[in-house]
Residue, then its C-alpha position, 0 to 999 in steps of 0.5 A: x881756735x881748735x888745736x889739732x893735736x895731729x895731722x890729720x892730712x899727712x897720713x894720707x900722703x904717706x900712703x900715697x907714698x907707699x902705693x909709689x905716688x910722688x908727693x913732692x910739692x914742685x918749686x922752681x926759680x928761675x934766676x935773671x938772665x937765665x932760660x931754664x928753671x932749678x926745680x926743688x920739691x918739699x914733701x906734702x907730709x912736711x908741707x903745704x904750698x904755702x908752707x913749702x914756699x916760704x920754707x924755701x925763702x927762709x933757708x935762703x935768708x928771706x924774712x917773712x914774719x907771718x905767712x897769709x891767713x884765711x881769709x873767708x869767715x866761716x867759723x871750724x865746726x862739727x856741723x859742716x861735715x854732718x850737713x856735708x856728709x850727703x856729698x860723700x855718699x854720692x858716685x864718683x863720676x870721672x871725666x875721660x881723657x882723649x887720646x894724649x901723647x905718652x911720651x918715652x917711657x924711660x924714667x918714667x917712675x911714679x916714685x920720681x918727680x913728673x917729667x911732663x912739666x911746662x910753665x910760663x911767667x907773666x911780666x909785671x906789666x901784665x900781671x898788673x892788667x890780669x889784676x885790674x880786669x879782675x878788679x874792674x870784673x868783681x871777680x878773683x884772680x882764681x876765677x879768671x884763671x881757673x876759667x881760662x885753664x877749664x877751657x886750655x884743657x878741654x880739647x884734651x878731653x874726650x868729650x870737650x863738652x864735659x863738666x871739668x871737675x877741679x879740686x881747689x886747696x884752702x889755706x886754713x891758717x888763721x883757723x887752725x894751730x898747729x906746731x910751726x907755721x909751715x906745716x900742712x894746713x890745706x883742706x879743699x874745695x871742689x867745683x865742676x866748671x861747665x863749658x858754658x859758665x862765665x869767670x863769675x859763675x866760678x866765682x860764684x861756686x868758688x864762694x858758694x862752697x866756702x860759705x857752705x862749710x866745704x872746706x871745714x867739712x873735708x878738713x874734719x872728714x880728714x880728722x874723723x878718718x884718723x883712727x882708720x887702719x893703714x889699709x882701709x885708708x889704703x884701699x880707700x885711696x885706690x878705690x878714689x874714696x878718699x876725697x869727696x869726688x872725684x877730680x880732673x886736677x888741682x888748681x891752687x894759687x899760692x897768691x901774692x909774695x913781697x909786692x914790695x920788694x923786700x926781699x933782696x937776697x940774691x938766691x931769692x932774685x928772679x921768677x918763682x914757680x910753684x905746681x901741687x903734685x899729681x896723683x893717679x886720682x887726679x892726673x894734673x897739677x895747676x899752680x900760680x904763684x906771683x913773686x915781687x908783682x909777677x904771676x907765674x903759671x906751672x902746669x905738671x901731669x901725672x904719668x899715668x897719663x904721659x911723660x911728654x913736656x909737649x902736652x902741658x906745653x900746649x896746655x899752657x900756650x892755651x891757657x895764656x892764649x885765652x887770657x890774653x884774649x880776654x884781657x885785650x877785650x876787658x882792658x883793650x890798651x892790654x899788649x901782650x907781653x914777651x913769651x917766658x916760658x919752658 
């Protein structure tokens, strides 16, 4: 197992930092009985989202031993960025947005956590149905979701037709050592979703990229560059050079937390939420996290793009409005669960 002496992926948002981009990681709970979530954010030099996660269930008493490891079998080689650099030289290409509401100006500092922020949680009942129309499809929770997101998105688009490109994070514990467990250890992988590709030809690409390396060969692109001045990772991050294409957003799911219910503390208690930051180079931020068996889904927006709540509002109401719709025709017992949402 390789030991990475530095980090070679917190550099990157130290600049980013510097070029007035927010890089907190956003966390939510939202605790029984109440509307409305308390937000707190970890900063992505410190963290990664899983890291961040169960930083934030620790410090309220939380025992969790060993965080989720890695789990495709891919080895860490040189070798998957040499096969990989003829992706890095291709041009970007950027999906345009239509015509999006703005929303107020007023505190609207890229140096400040987004504002456009909307979320909504799932009932045990039905999070348990998302899972076994999954199981039921051989496909992944992520696939489902990111198919359904695609597709909530797509008439904000100025073409809705258009190929959405996503950048999706890979948890490299298990791979990788660094000096605590709740350090840093993401790398990605990318897909483009076409409008007409099912939840299994996302699958398919999801898996396709692992098993070509495109996570190891990003993680060792971030190694390589290290020696790199400030200012040419600097100007690279303006020029979006800094990561293999271009992306509409990230989508990351954090995965499945104390299905058990072990943790009993009482700041622990109620829905958790969880969103990966928002960059000019990527303007929307998807994340899901399911706590004690009840899947949240968080979606944030860059304000370059708008300050406006209404917008991931509908975004959000679509994407629920497409599982549910696919959930009554996979499992047709499924009932739709009570709103839960901001």
């Amino acid at each position: 197992m390789p030991k990475i002496a530095t980090d070679p992926i917190s550099p990157w948002f130290e600049i980013c930092e510097e070029l007035d981009e927010y890089i907190g990681i956003r966390f939510g709970r939202v605790s029984p009985g109440a509307t409305d979530p308390d937000w707190m954010f970890v900063r992505h030099t410190d963290f990664d989202g899983i890291g961040g996660f169960a930083e934030l269930l620790r410090r309220r008493g939380a025992v969790i031993p060993k965080l989720p490891q890695i789990k495709h079998p891919s080895e860490p080689s040189w070798q998957w960025l040499m096969r990989f650099s003829p992706k890095l030289l291709r041009p970007r290409r950027k999906v345009q947005w239509g015509k999006i509401e703005r929303g107020t100006e007023q505190g609207s500092s890229k140096s400040a956590p987004p504002q456009a922020v909307a979320w909504h949680v799932f009932d045990e009942h039905e999070t348990t149905q998302i899972r076994r129309a999954c199981r039921k499809n051989a496909f992944t929770v992520n696939s489902f979701l990111v198919k359904h997101l695609t597709k909530a998105v797509r008439p904000f688009l100025k073409d809705e037709a258009s190929v959405v490109p996503w950048m999706i994070p890979t948890n490299m514990r298990g791979k990788v050592e660094r000096e605590r467990d709740t350090a840093n250890f993401t790398s990605y992988v990318s897909i483009n979703v076409a409008s007409f590709e099912t939840v299994h030809d996302i699958h398919d690409q999801i898996y396709g990229a692992l098993s070509r390396g495109e996570h190891w060969a990003n993680w060792y692109s971030y190694a390589a560059s290290s020696p790199l001045p400030r200012w040419a990772k600097k100007l690279m991050l303006v020029r979006d050079l800094a990561m293999s294409q271009w992306h509409i957003g990230s989508f990351s799911n954090l995965g499945d937390w104390d299905a058990e219910k072990k943790i009993a503390q009482s700041d622990c208690e109620g829905s958790w939420l969880f969103a990966p930051p928002v960059l000019r180079c990527q303007l929307l931020g998807a994340g899901c996290v399911t706590f004690q068996n009840r899947l949240s889904l968080t979606i944030q927006a860059h304000p370059d793009l708008t300050n406006s709540s209404s917008v991931p509002r509908e975004w959000i109401r679509n994407w629920v409005k497409e599982i549910e719709i696919d959930l009554a025709s996979i499992l047709p017992e499924t009932t739709p669960s009570s709103p839960h949402w901001g």
